[in-house]
N, C-alpha and C positions, 0 to 999 in steps of 0.2 A: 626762268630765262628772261633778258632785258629785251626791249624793245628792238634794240640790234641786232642780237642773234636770231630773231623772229626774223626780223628783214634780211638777211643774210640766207636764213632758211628758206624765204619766200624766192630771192635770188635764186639758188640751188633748184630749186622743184620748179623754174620758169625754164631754165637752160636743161635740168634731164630730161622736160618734157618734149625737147626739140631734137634728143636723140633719135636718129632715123631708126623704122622698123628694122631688125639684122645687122645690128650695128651696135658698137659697144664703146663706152668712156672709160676711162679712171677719176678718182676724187681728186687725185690732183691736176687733172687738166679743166674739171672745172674751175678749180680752187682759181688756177692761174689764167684760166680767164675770165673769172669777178675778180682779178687784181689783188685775189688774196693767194699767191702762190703757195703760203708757206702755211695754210690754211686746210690741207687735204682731210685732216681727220673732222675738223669741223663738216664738212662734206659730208666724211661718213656719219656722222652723230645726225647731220638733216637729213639722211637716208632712213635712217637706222625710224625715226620719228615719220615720217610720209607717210604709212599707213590711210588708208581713206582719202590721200588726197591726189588720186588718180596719176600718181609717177611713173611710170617707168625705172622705179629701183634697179631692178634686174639686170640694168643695161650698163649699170658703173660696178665696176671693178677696179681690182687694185693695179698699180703701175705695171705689173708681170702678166696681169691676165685672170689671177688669182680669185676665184668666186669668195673674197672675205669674209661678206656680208650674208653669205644664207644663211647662217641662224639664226636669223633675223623675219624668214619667210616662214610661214607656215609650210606645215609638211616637211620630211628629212631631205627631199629632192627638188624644191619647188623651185630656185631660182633658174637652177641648173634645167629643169623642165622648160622653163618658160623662153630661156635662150635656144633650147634645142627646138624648141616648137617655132621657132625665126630661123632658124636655120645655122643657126652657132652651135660649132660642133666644141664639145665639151670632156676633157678626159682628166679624170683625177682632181676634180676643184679646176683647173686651170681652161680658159675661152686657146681654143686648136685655131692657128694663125690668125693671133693674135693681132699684125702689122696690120693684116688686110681689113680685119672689120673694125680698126679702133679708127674711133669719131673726134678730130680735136674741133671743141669747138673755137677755141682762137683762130684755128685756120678755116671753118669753115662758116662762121658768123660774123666774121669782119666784112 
């Protein structure tokens, strides 16, 4: 990895740690709010890499709601655990009203 995508990734892991408890993102609303819109899978790939460094992964999903990212957690149920243990009700991979607990942070860090 270059120096860039380090910094980009340090961007990423500064803004999902700002995701409120019970409260869930997508990788493309961070993407477009570090200015990199069109950037959402780079998001996923610094998700996917957090491990140890005390993120809140769990809390970005995909633009539908979609748990993408859990095989990426340890254990067959982990992400999906850790959302319902906040209070994010979960059915079939997909976060259940979805509108109400998604976090933008362009709207709510400016």
């Amino acid at each position: 990895m270059t120096p860039e995508t380090l910094s980009f990734f340090d961007k990423v892991y500064e803004v999902a740690k700002l995701i409120p408890y019970g409260r869930v993102t997508s990788y493309g609303a961070i993407a477009n709010y570090l200015g990199a819109k069109r950037s959402s899978r780079m998001v996923g790939y610094a998700m996917t890499s957090s491990h140890g460094k005390d993120v809140p992964a769990h809390r970005v999903v995909n633009r539908v709601g979609l748990l993408t990212g859990k095989h990426h957690f340890d254990g067959t149920n982990l992400m999906q655990q850790l959302l319902e243990s906040e209070g994010i009700s979960v059915l079939d991979n997909q976060v259940q009203q979805f509108k109400q607990v998604f976090w933008d942070p362009a709207k709510e860090l400016r």
